[in-house]
N, C-alpha and C positions, 0 to 999 in steps of 0.2 A: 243162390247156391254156389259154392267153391268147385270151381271150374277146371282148376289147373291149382296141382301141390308141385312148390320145389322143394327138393330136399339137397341140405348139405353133403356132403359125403363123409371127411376124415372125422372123428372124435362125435360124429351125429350115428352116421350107418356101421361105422367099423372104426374098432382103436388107430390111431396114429398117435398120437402124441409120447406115449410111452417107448415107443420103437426111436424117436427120434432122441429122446430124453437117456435112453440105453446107449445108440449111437455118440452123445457129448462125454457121457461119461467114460467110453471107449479112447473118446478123444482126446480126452485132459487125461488120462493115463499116457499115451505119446507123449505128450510135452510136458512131461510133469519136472523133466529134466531144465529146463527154461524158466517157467514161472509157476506160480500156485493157480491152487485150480478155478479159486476166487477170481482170477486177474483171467485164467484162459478165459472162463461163462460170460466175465463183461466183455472182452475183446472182442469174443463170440458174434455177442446177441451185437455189439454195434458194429461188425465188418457184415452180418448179416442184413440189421437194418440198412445198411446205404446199398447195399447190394440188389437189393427190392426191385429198385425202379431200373436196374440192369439184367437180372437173372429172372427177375419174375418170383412164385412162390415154385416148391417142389424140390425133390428128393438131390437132384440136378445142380439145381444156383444153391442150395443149403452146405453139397461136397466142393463146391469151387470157395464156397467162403472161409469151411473149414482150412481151405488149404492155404486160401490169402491169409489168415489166422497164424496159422504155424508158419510161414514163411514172416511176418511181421514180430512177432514174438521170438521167434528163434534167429531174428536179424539176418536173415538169408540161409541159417546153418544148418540148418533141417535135411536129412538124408536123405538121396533118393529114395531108401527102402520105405522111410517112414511116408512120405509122399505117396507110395505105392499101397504103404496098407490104408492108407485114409479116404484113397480113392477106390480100393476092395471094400470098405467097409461104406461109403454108396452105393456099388454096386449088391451088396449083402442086403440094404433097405431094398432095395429097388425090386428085389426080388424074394419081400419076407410075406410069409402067409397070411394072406385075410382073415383078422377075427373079428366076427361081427360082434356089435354088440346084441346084449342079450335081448329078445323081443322083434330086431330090426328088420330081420327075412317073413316073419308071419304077417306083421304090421303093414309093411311095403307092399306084400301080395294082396292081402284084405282089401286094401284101399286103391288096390289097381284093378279090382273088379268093377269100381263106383268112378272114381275119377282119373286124368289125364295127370299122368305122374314124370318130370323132366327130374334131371340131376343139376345143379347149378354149385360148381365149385372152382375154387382156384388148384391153379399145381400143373404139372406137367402134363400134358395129354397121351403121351404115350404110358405113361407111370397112372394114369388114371382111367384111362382104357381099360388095361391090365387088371388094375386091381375091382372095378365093376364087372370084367368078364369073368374071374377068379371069387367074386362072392356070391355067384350065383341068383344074383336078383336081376341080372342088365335086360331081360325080356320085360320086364318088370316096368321099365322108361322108356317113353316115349324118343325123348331126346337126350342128349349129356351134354351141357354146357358149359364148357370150360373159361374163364373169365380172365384179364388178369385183376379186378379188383372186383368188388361189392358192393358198388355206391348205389343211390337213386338212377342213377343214368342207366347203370347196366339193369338195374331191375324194369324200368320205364320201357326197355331195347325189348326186353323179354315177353313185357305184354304187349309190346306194340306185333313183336314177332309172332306172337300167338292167337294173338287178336283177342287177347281176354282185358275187362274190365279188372281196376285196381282192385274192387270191394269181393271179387271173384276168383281170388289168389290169394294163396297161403304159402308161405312162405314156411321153414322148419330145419334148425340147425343150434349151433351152441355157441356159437357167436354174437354178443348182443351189438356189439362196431359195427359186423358185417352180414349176418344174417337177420338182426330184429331193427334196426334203428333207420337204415335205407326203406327198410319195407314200409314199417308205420308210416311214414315219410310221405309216402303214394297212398295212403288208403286201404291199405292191403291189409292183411292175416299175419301176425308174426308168432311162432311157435318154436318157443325157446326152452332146448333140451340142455342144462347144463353139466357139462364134462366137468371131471374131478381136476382136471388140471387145464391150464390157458395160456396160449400165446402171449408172449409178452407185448409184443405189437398189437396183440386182438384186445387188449384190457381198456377199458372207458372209467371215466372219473364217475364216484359214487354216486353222485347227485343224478347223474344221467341213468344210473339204475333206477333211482328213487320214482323220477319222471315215469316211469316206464309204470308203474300201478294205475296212471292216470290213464291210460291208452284201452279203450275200450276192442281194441283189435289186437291186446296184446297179451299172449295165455303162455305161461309158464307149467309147465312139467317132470315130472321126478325122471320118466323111465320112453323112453318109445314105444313102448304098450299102450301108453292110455294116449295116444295119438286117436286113435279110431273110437274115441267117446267124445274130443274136441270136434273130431268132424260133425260126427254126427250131432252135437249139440248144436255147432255151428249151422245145421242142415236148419235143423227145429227155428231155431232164431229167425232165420232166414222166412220161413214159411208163416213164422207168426204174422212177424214186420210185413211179410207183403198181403195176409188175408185182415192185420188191419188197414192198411192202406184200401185194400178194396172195398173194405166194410165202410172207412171214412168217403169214401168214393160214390157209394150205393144210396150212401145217407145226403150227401152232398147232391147228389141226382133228384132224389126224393124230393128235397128241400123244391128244388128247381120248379120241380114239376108241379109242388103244390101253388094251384090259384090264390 
């Protein structure tokens, strides 16, 4: 049986990605004075990438990159004012309303009646506190694990921390980099809800999707609703598997015993 669910948080339990996709576009209107908007998105996405392994993920190192951005592009010329609204308009994410997605408050609770339910996500800890105490599920988790990455290691930390077996963890997010491919990895449960739109750092080469049909521990989904018919199947499997093992076991006894 499935012992322990993690669940992702941003673009799994509640939108993010669009708030932040609102936010760019916000921001290539500033600079629109300097360069085209084509040239601000690549600058973007690459002063963000190297910024990763300094800032971390979250609402936080995303407004410092913005700024490294416009100061790079604008050759130092960038105004204090516009500096000011770039960093009002982190502060505007940092404090925009939870909307969950559809399904993700009934599901979450369903399945907190049966099993040991943690949150396992990157991003800011105070900006992710906030936002699971503001969607109204946080009694809901056990734990909220805030990570800076998603590899085998951190997942390996997480059963070791809970004292669960790999084949007794399920894993559940919209990341296949960082939610499905560390899991498989361990032996684990991967439950992969795919968001209409994706991190450009979170994207994997095709073939590595392809792979993923082969994984008997790896179940794709339209909606966070039918979350709670995977468990439950996964429940069933679980009971098969172990009442033929006993059955192979009883038979294997018999054998024994006959003279």
């Amino acid at each position: 049986m499935v012992e322990l669910i993690a669940f992702d948080a941003d673009d799994t339990l509640w939108h993010d990605m669009p708030l932040f996709q609102c936010l760019v576009e916000k921001f290539k209107a500033l600079l629109r004075e300097y360069q085209s908007e084509e040239l601000i998105e690549k600058a973007l996405l690459e002063t963000e990438a190297k910024n990763l392994k300094h800032f971390g993920y979250g609402v936080k190192g995303f407004t410092l990159s913005l700024i490294e951005t416009a100061l790079d592009l604008s050759e130092g010329r960038i105004s204090p004012s516009v500096i000011r609204e770039i960093l009002e308009l982190g502060k505007e994410m940092m404090g925009a309303p939870v909307e969950l997605l559809p399904g993700a408050k009934e599901t979450v609770e369903a399945l907190a009646n049966k099993h040991k339910l943690i949150l396992v996500t990157k991003g800011d800890l105070f900006h992710q506190e906030s936002k699971l105490a503001r969607s109204g599920m946080g009694d809901n988790f056990s734990e909220l694990e805030i990570v800076a990455s998603k590899d085998s290691r951190t997942y390996e930390a997480i059963l070791k921390k809970f004292k669960v077996r790999a084949d007794r963890f399920m894993m559940v997010g919209n990341s296949i980099r960082s939610d499905i491919l560390p899991v498989l990895a361990l032996g684990a449960y991967a439950v992969h809800i795919p968001y209409h739109a994706e991190w450009a750092h979170e994207t994997v080469q095709e073939k590595q999707k392809q792979k993923l049909k082969l994984e008997n521990r790896y179940i794709q989904i339209e909606n966070i609703g039918m979350l709670l018919q995977v468990a439950i199947k996964i429940e069933s499997n679980h009971f098969c598997a172990q009442a033929s093992e006993q059955s192979e076991q009883s038979a294997a006894d018999g054998q024994a015993a006959t003279p």
